[in-house]
C-alpha positions as CSV (number, residue, x, y, z in Angstrom):
1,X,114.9,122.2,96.1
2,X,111.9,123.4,93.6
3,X,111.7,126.3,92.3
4,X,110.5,128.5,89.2
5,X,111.5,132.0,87.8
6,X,110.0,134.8,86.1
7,X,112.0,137.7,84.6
8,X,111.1,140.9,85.7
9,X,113.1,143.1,83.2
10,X,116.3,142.7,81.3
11,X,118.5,142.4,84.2
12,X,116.4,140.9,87.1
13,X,114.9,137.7,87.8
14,X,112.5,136.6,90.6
15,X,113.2,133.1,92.1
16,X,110.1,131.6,93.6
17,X,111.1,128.7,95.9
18,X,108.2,126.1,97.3
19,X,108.9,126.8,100.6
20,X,107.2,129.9,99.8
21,X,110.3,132.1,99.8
22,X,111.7,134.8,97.0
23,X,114.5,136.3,95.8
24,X,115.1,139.0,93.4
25,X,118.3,138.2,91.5
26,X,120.9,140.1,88.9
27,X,122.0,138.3,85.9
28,X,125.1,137.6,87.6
29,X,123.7,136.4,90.8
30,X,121.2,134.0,88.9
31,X,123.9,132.4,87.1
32,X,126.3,131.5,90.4
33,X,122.3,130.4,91.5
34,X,121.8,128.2,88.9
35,X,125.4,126.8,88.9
36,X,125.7,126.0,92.4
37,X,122.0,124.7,91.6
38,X,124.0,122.4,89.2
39,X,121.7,123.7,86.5
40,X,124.2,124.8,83.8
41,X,122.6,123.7,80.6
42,X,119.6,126.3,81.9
43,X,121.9,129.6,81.8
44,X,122.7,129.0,77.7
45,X,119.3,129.3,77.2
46,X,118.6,132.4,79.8
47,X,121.6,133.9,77.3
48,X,119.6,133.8,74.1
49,X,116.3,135.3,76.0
50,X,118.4,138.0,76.4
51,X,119.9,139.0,73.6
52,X,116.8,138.2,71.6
């Protein structure tokens, strides 16, 4: 599944999918996202954007 993101504000991200669908995701939800995505080394790095 493709897909790309663009943070909205501190605490949301939007998750564009291919198909042509969104979602609007907490923190918290983006990281179960990108884990069940199987994306892991990803959230380390989402981490430092935000306390930087």
């Amino acid at each position: 599944m493709s897909f790309n993101m663009n943070r909205i504000n501190p605490n949301q991200t939007q998750v564009f999918f291919h198909d042509g669908r969104f979602e609007t995701l907490t923190n918290e939800e983006l990281e179960e996202f990108l884990l069940h995505m199987g994306i892991s080394e990803v959230i380390s790095g989402i981490e430092q954007d935000i306390t930087d």
